[in-house]
C-alpha positions, 0 to 999 in steps of 0.5 A, a space after each residue: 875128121 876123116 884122114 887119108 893117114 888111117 883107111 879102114 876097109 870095110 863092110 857092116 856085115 863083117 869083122 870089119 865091125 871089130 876093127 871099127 871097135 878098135 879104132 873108136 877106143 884108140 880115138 885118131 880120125 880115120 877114114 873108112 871104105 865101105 866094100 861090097 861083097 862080090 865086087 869091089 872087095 875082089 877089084 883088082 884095086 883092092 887085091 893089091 892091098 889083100 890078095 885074100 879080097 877080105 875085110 878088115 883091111 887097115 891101111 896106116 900111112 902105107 903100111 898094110 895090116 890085115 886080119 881083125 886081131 892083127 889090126 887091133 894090137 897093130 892099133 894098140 902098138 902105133 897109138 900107145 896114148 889110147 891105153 889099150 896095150 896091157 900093163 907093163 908086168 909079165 902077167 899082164 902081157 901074158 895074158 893079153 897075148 894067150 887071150 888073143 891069139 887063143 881067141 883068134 886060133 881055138 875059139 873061132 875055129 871051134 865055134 866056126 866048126 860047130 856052126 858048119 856041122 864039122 866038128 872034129 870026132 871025139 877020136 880025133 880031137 887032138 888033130 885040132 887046135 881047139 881039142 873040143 868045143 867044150 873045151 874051148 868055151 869053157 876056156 874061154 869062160 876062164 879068160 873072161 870070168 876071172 875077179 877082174 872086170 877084164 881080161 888082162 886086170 883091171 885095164 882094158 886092151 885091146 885084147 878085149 876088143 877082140 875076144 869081146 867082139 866074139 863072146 857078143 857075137 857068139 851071145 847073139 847069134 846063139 854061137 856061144 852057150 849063154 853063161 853068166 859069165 859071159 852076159 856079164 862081160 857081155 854087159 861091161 863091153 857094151 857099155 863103154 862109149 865106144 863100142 856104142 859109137 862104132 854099133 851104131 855107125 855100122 848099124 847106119 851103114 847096113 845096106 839099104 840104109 841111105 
């Protein structure tokens, strides 16, 4: 049942595909808008919630949450039933809140550098977050390959939703070196019912597809 007290702005081919995750593993009803490209995203209407004109965009009975790792501890703090915060131990939310934002700052970063032909020289890596490309992946294999199926131990957080979302994308899209380790987490993500019900209700809402 759609509701006006949970609006995800939105678009198929976007990080909107993350919040969406997010929202099918947190279970509330919500309502979503889809936004095009070019023109209603950068509508006077919509800059008014995001001067960035930008999906994800998630309204929670007026309060306004942007970015895709925002929005899911956003959810994972307003909807504490639906699991998805990290165990109550140092450990645990030490974990969550490093994979997190490492995810959001060094990794993207490096694979959106590399992608554009604009990687950093060897001689100037310590200007940028990520130091190297190298070093963020193999980072980034040490969050997701440890002894526990997830990044936090043996729960799932929303953590997981987001650093989950990059390692599918990076898998698909060639983005990420193919590793053992991340087809195996690859494979844990993709089997859980929610991410299967947000696929394929952005899958439904690809352009063209009435």
């Amino acid at each position: 049942m759609a509701t006006d007290d949970l609006v995800l702005y939105t678009h198929p081919m976007s990080r909107g595909r993350i919040a969406r995750w997010m929202l099918e593993e947190v279970g509330c009803p919500y309502r979503v808008e889809l936004l095009g490209y070019g023109d209603t995203m950068k509508s006077d209407a919509f800059l008014a919630l995001n001067p960035m004109g930008k999906v994800p965009t998630l309204v929670h009975r007026g309060a306004v949450v942007t970015e895709a790792a925002a929005i899911c501890a956003y959810l994972a703090e307003a909807f504490p039933d639906a699991g998805l915060r990290p165990e109550d131990t140092p450990q645990a939310r030490a974990a969550y809140l490093r994979w997190l934002f490492f995810a959001a700052g060094p990794l993207e970063a490096a694979v959106t550098a590399k992608s554009l032909g604009l990687l950093a020289p060897a001689e100037r890596a310590q200007m940028v977050g990520y130091g190297s490309f190298e070093q963020a992946i193999d980072t980034l294999e040490r969050a997701v390959g440890g002894a526990a199926p997830w990044i936090t131990g043996a729960r799932f957080t929303a953590a997981d939703v987001y650093v989950g979302a990059q390692v599918i994308w990076g898998q698909m899209f060639k983005s990420i070196p193919e590793r053992p380790v991340f087809l195996d987490y690859v494979e844990r993500l993709q089997a859980r019912p929610a991410w299967q019900r947000a696929n394929a209700l952005d899958d439904a809402a690809m352009p063209g597809k009435d």
